[in-house]
N, C-alpha and C positions, 0 to 999 in steps of 0.2 A: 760392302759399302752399307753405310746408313744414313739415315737421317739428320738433319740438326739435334734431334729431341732422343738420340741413341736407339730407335726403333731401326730393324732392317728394310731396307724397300721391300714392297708387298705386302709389308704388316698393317694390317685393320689401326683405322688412327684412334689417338688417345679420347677418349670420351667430350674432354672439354676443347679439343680439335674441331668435333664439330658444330658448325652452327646451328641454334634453334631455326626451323622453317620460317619462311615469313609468308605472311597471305598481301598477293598483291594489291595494291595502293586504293584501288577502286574500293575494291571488298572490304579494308580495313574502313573509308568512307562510309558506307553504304552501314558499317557495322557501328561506325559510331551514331550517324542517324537514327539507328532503330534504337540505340542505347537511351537517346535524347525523347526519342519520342515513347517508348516504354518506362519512363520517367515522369512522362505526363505534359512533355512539351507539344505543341501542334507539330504536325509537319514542317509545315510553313518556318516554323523559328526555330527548330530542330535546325533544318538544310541551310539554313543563312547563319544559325553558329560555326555550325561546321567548314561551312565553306570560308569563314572569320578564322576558325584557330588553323586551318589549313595554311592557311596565307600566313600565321605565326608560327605554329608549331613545325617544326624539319625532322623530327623525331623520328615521324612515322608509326611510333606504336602506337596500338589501338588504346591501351588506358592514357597515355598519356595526350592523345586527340580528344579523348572522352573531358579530361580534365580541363582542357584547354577551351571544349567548346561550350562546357561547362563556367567555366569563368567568363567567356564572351556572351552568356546569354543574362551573366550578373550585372554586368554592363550596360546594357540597351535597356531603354525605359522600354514597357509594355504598354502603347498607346491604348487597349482596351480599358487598362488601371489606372491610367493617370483620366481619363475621363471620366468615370466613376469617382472620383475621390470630390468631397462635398466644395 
């Protein structure tokens, strides 16, 4: 007997069979946060993008969250900057 893919049962699966690992949902959060704020974001606007492209992005990968939270922080005026300006 074998498989759909003409390997015998028992045999080690084909390379692109297996999935890459994924790091659970939190941790991929938590990783985008640091991303945002090792970029030079506050915490504070860091955790509130993220938690913006969360609610858009259904991805789940971690660059593609990065990206995402990234673009929601292009979005929101910076209430520090908009009062400074003459």
């Amino acid at each position: 007997m074998t498989h759909a893919d003409g390997r015998p049962y028992g045999a080690a699966p084909l390379p692109d069979a297996i999935p890459p690992p994924t790091a659970p949902a939190e941790q991929i959060i938590a990783d985008a946060r640091t991303a945002l704020v090792t970029l030079g974001f506050r915490p504070k606007d860091a955790q509130a993008a993220v938690a913006r492209a969360v609610a858009h992005d259904g991805d789940g990968a971690l660059e593609g969250l990065i990206v995402s939270a990234l673009r929601e922080t292009s979005r929101q005026p910076d209430p520090d900057r908009s009062s400074q300006r003459p």
